[in-house]
C-alpha positions as CSV (number, residue, x, y, z in Angstrom):
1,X,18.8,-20.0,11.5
2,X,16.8,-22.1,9.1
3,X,15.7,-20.8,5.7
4,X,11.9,-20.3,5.4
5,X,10.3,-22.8,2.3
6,X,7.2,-20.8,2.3
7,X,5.9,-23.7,0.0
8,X,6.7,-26.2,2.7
9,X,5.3,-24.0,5.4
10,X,2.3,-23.5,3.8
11,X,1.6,-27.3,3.8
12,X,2.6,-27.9,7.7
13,X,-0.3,-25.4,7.8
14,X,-2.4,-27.2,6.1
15,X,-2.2,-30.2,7.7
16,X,-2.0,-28.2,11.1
17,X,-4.1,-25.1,11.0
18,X,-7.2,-27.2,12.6
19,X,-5.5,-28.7,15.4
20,X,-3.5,-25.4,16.4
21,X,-6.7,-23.2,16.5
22,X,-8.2,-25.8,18.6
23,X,-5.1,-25.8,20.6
24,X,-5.6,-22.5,20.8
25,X,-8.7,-22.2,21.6
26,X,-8.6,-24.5,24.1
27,X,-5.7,-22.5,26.0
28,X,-7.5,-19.2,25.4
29,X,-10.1,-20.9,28.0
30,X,-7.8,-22.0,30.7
31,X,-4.8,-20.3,30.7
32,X,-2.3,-21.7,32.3
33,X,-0.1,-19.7,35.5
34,X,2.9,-18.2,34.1
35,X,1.7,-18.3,30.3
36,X,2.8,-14.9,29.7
37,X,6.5,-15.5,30.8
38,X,6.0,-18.4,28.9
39,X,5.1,-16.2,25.9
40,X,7.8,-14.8,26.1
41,X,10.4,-17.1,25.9
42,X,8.5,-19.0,23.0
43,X,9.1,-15.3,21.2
44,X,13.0,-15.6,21.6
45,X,13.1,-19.2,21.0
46,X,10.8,-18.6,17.1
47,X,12.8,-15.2,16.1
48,X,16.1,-17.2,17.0
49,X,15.0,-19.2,14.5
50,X,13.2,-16.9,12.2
51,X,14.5,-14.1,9.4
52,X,11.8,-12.1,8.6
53,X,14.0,-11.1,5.1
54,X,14.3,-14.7,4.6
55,X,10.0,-15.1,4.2
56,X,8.2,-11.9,3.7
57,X,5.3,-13.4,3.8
58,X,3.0,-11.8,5.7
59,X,4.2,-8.6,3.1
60,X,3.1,-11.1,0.0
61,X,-0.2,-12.1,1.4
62,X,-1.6,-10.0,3.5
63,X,-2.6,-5.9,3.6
64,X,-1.8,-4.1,7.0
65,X,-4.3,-1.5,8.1
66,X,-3.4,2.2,7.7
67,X,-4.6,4.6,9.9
68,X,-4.7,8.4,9.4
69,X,-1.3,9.0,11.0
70,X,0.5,6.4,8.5
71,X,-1.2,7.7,5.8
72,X,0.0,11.3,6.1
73,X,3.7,10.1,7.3
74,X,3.9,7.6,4.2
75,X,2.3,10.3,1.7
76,X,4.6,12.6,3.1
77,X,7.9,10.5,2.9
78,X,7.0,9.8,-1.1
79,X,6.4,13.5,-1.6
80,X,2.5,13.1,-2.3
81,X,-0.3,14.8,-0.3
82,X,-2.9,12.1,1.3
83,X,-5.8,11.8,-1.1
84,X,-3.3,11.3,-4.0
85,X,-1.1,8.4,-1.9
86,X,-4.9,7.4,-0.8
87,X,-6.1,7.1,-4.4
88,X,-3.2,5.5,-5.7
89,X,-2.3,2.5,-3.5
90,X,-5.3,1.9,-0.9
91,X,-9.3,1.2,-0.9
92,X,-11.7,1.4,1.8
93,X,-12.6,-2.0,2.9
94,X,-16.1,-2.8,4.1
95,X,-15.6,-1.9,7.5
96,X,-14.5,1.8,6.4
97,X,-9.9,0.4,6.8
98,X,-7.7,1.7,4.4
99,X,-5.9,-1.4,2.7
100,X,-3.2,-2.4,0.1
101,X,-5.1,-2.4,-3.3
102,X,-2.7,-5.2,-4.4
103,X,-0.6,-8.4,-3.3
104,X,2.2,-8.1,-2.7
105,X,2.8,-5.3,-1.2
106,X,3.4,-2.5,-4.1
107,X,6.2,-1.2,-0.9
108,X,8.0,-5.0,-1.1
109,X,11.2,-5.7,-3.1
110,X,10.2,-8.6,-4.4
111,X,14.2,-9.4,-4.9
112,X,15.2,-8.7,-1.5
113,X,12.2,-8.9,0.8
114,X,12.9,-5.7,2.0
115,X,10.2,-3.0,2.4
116,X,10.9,0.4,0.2
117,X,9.1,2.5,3.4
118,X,10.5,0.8,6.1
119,X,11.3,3.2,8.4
120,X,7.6,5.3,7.6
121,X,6.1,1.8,7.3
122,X,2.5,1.5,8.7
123,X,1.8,0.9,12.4
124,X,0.0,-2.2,11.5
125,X,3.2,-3.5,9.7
126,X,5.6,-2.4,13.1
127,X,3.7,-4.9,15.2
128,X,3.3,-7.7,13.4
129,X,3.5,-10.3,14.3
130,X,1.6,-8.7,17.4
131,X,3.7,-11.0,20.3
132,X,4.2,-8.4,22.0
133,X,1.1,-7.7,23.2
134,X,0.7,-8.0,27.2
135,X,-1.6,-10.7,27.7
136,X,-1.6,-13.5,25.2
137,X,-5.3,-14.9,25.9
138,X,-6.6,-11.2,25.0
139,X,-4.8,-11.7,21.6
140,X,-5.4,-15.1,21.1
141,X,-7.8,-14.5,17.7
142,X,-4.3,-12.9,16.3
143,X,-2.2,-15.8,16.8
144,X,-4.9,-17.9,15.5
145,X,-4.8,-15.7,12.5
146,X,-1.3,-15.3,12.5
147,X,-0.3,-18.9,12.4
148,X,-1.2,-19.0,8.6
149,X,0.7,-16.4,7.4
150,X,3.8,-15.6,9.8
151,X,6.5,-19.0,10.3
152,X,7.6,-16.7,13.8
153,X,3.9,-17.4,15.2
154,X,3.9,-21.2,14.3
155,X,6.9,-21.3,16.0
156,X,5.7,-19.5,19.4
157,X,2.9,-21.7,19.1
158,X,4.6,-25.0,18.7
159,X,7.1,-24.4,21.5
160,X,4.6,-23.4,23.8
161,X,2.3,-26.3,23.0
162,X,5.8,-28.8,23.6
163,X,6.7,-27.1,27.1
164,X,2.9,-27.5,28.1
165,X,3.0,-31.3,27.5
């Protein structure tokens, strides 16, 4: 498994992000038969190739959503009561979410990459990168999304893109 240089990845980005969103934009439209299964395997092929310790990244630059159910199982787990766990590490975005109030995660070990809730851990954070979702063209925006921040989704993306050729 190849060590993730989130400096270098965040330059293949660069110099890719335009094309990929095209890409998948373009494939969102006209799906081709079997993508799915095709999905799928492109999943196995980027975690075989892909430690999430190793990167972190998605913990050091983005903020997953909480809902009401994480928030009282997280609050609960660190022995506070909601509106104290609320106050203390989230804010209402502008569409009414409850996010992280800082980057990186205050729950990362910034030493290990390890997450200090990770078995109460958000929702949001149990399903990123998302590729499990059924049907990929209904979750297409995420990938696009994704393919910034998670080296697993550039991967999917990039293998799927090759076997399409």
């Amino acid at each position: 498994m190849a060590t993730v240089n989130l400096r270098s990845f965040r330059q293949i980005v660069r110099n890719n992000k335009r094309r990929i969103k095209g890409y998948l934009t373009r494939l969102r439209n006209n799906p081709p038969r079997g993508l799915d299964t095709l999905k799928a395997e492109a999943d196995k092929h980027a975690w075989a190739h892909t430690d999430c310790l190793d990167c972190a990244n998605c913990c050091k630059t983005m903020s997953p959503t909480y809902t009401k159910k994480d928030v009282k199982r997280i609050s609960a787990h660190l022995g506070m009561t909601d509106a104290a766990f609320r106050e203390k590490w989230l804010y209402k975005d502008r569409t009414g979410d409850w996010m992280n109030v800082k980057q990186p995660c205050q729950f990362l070990d910034l030493e290990t990459n390890m997450c200090n809730i990770y078995a109460v851990r958000p929702a949001d954070c149990a399903g990123f990168p998302h590729h499990t979702k059924r049907k990929m063209v209904e979750y297409m925006h995420m990938y696009q999304q994704n393919i910034e921040y998670c080296p697993a989704t550039y991967r999917l993306v990039e293998y799927i893109q090759e076997k399409l050729k």
